[in-house]
C-alpha positions as CSV (number, residue, x, y, z in Angstrom):
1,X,59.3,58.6,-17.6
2,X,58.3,57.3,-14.2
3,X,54.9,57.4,-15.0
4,X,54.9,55.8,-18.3
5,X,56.5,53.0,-16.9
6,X,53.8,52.6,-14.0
7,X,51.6,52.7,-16.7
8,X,52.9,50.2,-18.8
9,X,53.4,48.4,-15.3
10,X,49.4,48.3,-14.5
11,X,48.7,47.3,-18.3
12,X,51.1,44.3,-17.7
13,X,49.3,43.1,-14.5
14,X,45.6,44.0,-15.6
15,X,46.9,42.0,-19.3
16,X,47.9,39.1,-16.7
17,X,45.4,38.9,-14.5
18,X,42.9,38.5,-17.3
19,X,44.8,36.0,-18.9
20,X,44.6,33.9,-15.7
21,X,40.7,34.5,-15.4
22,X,40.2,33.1,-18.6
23,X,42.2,30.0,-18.5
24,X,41.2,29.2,-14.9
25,X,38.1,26.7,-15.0
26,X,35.3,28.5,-12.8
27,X,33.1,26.7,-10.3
28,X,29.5,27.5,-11.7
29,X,25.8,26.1,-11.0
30,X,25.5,23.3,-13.7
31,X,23.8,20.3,-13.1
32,X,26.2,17.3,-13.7
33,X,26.0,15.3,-16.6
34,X,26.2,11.4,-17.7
35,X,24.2,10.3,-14.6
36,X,23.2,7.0,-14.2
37,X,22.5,4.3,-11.7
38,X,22.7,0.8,-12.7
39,X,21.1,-1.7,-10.5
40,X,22.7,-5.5,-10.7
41,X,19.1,-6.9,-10.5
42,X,16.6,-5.0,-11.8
43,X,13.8,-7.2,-10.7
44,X,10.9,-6.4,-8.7
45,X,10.1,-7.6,-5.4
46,X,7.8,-10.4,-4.2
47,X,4.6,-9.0,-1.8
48,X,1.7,-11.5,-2.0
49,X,-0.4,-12.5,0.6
50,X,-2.1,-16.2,1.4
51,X,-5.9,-16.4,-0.2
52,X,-9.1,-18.9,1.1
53,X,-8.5,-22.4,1.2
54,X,-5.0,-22.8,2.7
55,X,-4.9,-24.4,6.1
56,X,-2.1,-26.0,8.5
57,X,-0.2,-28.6,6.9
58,X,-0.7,-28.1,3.1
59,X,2.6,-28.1,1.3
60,X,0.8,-26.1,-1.0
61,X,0.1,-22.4,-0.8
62,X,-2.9,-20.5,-2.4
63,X,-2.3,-16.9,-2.7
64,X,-4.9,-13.8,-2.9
65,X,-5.4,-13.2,-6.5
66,X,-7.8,-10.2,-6.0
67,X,-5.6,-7.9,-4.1
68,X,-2.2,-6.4,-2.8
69,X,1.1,-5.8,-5.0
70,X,2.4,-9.7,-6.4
71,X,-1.4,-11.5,-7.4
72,X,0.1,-13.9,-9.1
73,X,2.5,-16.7,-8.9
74,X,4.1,-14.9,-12.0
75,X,7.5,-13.3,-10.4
76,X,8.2,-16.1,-8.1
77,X,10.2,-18.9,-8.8
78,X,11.3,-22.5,-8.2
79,X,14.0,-22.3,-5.7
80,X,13.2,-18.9,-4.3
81,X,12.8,-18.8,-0.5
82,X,10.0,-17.2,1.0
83,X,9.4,-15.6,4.3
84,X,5.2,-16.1,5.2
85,X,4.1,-14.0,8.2
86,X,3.4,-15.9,11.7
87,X,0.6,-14.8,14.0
88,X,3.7,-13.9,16.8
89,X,4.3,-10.6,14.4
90,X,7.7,-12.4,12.6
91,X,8.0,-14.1,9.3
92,X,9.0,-17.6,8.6
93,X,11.0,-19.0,6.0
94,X,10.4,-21.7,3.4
95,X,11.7,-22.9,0.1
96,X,8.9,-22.7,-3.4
97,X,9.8,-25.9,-4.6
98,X,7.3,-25.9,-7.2
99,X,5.1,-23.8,-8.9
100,X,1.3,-24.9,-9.6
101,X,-0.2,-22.3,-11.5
102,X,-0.6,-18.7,-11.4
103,X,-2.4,-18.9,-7.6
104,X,-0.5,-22.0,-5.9
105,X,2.5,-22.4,-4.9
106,X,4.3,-25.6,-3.3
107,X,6.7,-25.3,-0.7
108,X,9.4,-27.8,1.3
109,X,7.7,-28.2,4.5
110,X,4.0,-28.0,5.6
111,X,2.7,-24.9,6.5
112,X,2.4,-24.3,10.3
113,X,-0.9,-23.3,11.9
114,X,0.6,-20.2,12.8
115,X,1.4,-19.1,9.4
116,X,-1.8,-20.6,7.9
117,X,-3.5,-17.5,8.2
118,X,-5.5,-15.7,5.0
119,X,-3.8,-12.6,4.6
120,X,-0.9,-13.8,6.0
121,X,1.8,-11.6,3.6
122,X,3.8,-14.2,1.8
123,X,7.6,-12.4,0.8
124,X,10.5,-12.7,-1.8
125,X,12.8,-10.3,-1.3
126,X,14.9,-9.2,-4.0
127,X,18.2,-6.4,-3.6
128,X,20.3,-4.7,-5.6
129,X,23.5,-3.1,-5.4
130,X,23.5,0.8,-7.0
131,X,26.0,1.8,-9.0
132,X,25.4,5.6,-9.4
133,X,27.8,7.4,-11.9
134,X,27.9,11.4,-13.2
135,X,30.1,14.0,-14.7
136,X,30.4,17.1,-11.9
137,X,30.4,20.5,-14.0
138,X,30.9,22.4,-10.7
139,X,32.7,22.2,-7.4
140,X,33.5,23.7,-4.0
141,X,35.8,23.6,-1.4
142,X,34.8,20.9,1.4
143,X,31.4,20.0,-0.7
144,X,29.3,16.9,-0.4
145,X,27.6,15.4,-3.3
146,X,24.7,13.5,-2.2
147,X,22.6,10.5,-3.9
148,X,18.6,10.4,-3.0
149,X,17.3,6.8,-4.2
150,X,12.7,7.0,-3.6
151,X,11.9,5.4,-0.2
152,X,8.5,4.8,-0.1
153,X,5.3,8.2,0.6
154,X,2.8,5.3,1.3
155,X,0.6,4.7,4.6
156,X,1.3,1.4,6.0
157,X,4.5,1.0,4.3
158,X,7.7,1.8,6.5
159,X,11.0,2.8,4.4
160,X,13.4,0.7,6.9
161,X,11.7,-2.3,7.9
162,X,13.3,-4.8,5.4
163,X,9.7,-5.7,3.3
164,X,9.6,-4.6,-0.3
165,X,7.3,-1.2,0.0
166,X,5.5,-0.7,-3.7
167,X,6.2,3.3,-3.7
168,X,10.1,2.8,-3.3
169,X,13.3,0.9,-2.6
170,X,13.8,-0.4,1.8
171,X,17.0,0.3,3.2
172,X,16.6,-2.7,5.1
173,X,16.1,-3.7,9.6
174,X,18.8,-4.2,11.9
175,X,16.6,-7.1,13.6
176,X,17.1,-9.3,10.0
177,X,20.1,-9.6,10.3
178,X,24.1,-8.3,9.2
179,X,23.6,-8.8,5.9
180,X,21.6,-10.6,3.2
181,X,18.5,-9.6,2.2
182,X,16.2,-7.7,4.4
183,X,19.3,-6.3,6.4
184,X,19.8,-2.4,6.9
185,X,22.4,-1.2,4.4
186,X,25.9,-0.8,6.2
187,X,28.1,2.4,5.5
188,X,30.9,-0.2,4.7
189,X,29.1,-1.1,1.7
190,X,28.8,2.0,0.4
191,X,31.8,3.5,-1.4
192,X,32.3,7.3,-2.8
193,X,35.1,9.3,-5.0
194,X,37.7,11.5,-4.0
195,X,38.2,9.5,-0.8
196,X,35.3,10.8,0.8
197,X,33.6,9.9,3.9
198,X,29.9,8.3,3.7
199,X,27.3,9.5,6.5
200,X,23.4,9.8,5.9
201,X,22.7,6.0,5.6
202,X,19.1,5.4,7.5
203,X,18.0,9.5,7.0
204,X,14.9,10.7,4.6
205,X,14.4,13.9,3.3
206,X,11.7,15.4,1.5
207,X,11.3,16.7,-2.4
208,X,8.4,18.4,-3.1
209,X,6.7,17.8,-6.7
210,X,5.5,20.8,-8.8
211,X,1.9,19.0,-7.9
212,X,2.6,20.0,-4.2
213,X,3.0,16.8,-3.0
214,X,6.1,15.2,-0.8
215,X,7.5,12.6,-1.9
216,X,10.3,10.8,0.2
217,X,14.0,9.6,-0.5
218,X,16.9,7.7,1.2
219,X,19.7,9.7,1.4
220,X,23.7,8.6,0.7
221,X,26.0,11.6,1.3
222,X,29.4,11.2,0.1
223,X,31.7,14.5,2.0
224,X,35.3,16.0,1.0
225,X,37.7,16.7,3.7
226,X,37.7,20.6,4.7
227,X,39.6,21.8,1.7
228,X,39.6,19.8,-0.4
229,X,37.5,20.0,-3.9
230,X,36.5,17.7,-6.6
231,X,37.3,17.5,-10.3
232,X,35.5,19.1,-12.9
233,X,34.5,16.9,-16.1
234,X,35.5,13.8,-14.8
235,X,33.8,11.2,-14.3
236,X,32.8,10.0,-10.7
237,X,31.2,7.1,-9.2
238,X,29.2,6.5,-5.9
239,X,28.4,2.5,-5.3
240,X,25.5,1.7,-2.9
241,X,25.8,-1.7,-1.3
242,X,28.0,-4.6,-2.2
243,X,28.2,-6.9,-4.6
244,X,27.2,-9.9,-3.0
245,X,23.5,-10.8,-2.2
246,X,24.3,-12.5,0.8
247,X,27.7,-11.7,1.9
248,X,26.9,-7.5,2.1
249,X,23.7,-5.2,2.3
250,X,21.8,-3.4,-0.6
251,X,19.1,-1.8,-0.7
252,X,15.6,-3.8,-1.0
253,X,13.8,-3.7,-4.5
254,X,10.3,-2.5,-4.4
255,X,7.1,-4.6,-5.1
256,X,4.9,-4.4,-8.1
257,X,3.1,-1.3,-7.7
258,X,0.9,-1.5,-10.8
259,X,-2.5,-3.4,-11.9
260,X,-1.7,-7.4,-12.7
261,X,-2.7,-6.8,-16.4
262,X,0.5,-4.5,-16.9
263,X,2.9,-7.2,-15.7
264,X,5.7,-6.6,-17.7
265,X,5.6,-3.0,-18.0
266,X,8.2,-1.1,-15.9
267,X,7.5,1.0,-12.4
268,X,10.0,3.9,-12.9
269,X,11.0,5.4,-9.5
270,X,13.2,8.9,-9.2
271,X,16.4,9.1,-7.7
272,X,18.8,12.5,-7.6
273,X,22.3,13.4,-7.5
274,X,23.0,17.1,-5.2
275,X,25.5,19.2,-4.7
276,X,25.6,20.4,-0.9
277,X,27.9,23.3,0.4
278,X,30.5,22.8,3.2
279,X,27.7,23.3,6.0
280,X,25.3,21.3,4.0
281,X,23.0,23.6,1.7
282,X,22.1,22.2,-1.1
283,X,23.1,24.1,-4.6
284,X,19.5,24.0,-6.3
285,X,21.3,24.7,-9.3
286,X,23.5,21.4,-9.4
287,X,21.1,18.6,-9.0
288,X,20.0,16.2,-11.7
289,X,17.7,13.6,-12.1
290,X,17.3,10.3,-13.3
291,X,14.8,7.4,-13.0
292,X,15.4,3.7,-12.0
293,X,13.3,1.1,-14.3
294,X,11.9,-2.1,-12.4
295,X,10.5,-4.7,-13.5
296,X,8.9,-8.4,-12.3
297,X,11.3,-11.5,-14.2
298,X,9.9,-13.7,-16.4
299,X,9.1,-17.6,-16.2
300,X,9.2,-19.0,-19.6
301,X,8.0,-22.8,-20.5
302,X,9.9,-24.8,-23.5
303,X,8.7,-27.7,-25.1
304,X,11.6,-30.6,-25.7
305,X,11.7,-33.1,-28.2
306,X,13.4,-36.0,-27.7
307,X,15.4,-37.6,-30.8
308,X,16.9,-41.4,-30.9
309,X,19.7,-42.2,-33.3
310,X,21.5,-45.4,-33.4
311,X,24.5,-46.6,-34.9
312,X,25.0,-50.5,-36.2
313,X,28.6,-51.4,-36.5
314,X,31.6,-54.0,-36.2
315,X,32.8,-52.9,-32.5
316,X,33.2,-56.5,-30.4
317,X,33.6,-57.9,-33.1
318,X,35.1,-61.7,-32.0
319,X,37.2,-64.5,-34.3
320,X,34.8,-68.0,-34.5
321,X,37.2,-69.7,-36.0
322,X,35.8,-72.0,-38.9
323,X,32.5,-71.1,-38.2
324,X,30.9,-70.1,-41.5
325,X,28.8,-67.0,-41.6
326,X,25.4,-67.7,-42.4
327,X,24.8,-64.9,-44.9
328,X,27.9,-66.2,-46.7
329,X,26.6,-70.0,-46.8
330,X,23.3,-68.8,-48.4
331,X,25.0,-66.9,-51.5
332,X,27.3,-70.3,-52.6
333,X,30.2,-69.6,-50.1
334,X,32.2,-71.9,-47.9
335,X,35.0,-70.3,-46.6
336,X,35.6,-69.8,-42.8
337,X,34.1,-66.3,-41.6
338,X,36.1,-64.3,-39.0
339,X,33.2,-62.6,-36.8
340,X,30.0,-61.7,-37.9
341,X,28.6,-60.8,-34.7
342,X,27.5,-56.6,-34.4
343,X,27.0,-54.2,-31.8
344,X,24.4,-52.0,-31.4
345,X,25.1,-48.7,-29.8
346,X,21.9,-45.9,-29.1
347,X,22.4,-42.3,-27.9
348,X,19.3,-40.2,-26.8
349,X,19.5,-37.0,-27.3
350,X,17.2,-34.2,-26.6
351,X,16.8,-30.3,-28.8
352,X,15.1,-27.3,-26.8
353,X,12.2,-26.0,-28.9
């Protein structure tokens, strides 16, 4: 009898052990799912640089229409402000106030001697702020999930000096400035789930392609406190920089890196979302990708045509007294007329073709 019953016993427990295993959800290596990053400006960067024929003074700007990333006035705009390199190793900044064609510009003030220089790199920074979102399918205890935006592989182009770099996105100088454009991205615009902590802002790491070559990207590591874990299926979102352009730091959109007879086509740059253990491995098995789509904006001319219409009626109208209208004299009458003067009111109005 007493062993029947520690029979039965052990079939109970095995029975409820199973039934826990099955209805617990299990941590397994699955990439996450639904990931996106939206950018609030998807707009390219600005990176010309000043051709022959400009020279100290001129209000207007010639650009280099053979070479480097922008070589055309065709992603820069009335309004825009631009920052043209000095000889002293800085950048100035001036205001387009018109543009000529698709190799001048005009600008507020006249070009200084120092900044009249051909090749001279002429600037209009664009940013964006990142909103990055996924689905985890896996999780462990104390993990980090970590976003990797491209920097840029190039030579000659540095991933953290606040100009637009063509193979990938600038995270921005501390010498431009606290925020705005240009400036290094702050951990305090950077915001992740689960009330993690942020760390990682200004670091690189390296992804090698299946063609052997190394690409780089800015990394944003968003950490769980030591015990802790994060949901699975539900939907998480890491934001990179804030919302305003010049009250908070984003991340510096990349120039054109494509020939001038594909403007308009997109330059698609890779970004990743990992899953890192507690001491910072990264579970190969977890990460996804995604690609970022960038593009130059377009300037658009409209033809208007203006349209007159005018309306003759009785307003102002005043009494004459016996004064007799001379219309009514010439048909045969003779009775007093009480106002035939007019008024004539005209409206222009204008409709966008």
């Amino acid at each position: 009898m007493k062993k029947n019953l520690q029979t039965i016993t052990s079939v109970i427990i095995v029975t409820l052990f199973l039934l826990i295993s099955f209805n617990v959800k299990n941590s397994q290596s699955t990439p996450s799912t639904n990931v996106k990053n939206t950018l609030s400006s998807s707009q390219l960067s600005y990176f010309a640089r000043i051709g022959t024929g400009t020279s100290a003074g001129d209000n207007l700007i010639k650009i280099n229409t053979a070479a480097n990333p922008s070589r055309t006035t065709n992603n820069l705009f009335e309004g825009d402000t631009v920052c043209i390199a000095d000889s002293g190793g800085g950048c100035d900044n001036f205001d387009v106030t018109d543009i000529g064609n698709t190799a001048y510009f005009q600008i507020d003030t006249p070009l200084p001697a120092v900044n009249a220089v051909v090749g001279s790199y002429v600037i209009a920074t664009r940013s964006a702020q990142h909103v990055v979102t996924f689905t985890p399918q896996s999780n462990i205890t104390g993990g980090k999930w970590q976003v990797l935006i491209k920097a840029t592989s190039k030579s000659g182009e540095k991933h953290n000096d606040g100009i637009p770099d063509q193979e990938g996105f600038d995270i921005g100088a501390a010498v431009v400035g606290n925020t705005g454009p240009g400036a290094i991205l702050r951990s305090t615009d950077v915001s992740c789930p689960w009330s993690m902590t942020v760390s990682g802002i200004g670091d690189t790491v390296g992804i090698v392609a299946a063609n052997g070559t190394t690409y780089y990207y800015h990394t944003i590591t968003c950490s769980l406190a030591a015990g802790a874990t994060n949901p699975i299926g539900s939907p998480a979102t890491i934001t990179i920089g804030g919302s305003s352009i010049t009250n908070a730091t984003q991340l510096t959109n990349p120039a054109p890196d494509h020939v001038p007879g594909d403007e308009g086509e997109a330059d698609l740059y890779n970004f990743f979302v990992r899953h890192l253990d507690s001491a910072g491995t990264v579970i190969d098995g977890d990460t996804a990708r995604g690609q970022i789509a960038m593009v130059e904006a377009v300037r658009v001319s409209a033809t208007v045509d203006p349209t007159i219409s005018f309306i003759i009626d009785n307003v102002g109208v005043t009494n004459v007294g016996t004064s007799v209208c001379p219309r009514c004299y010439s048909q045969g009458y003779r009775q007093p007329s009480y106002g035939y003067s007019s008024s004539l009111r005209l409206s222009l109005s204008s409709s966008l073709q």
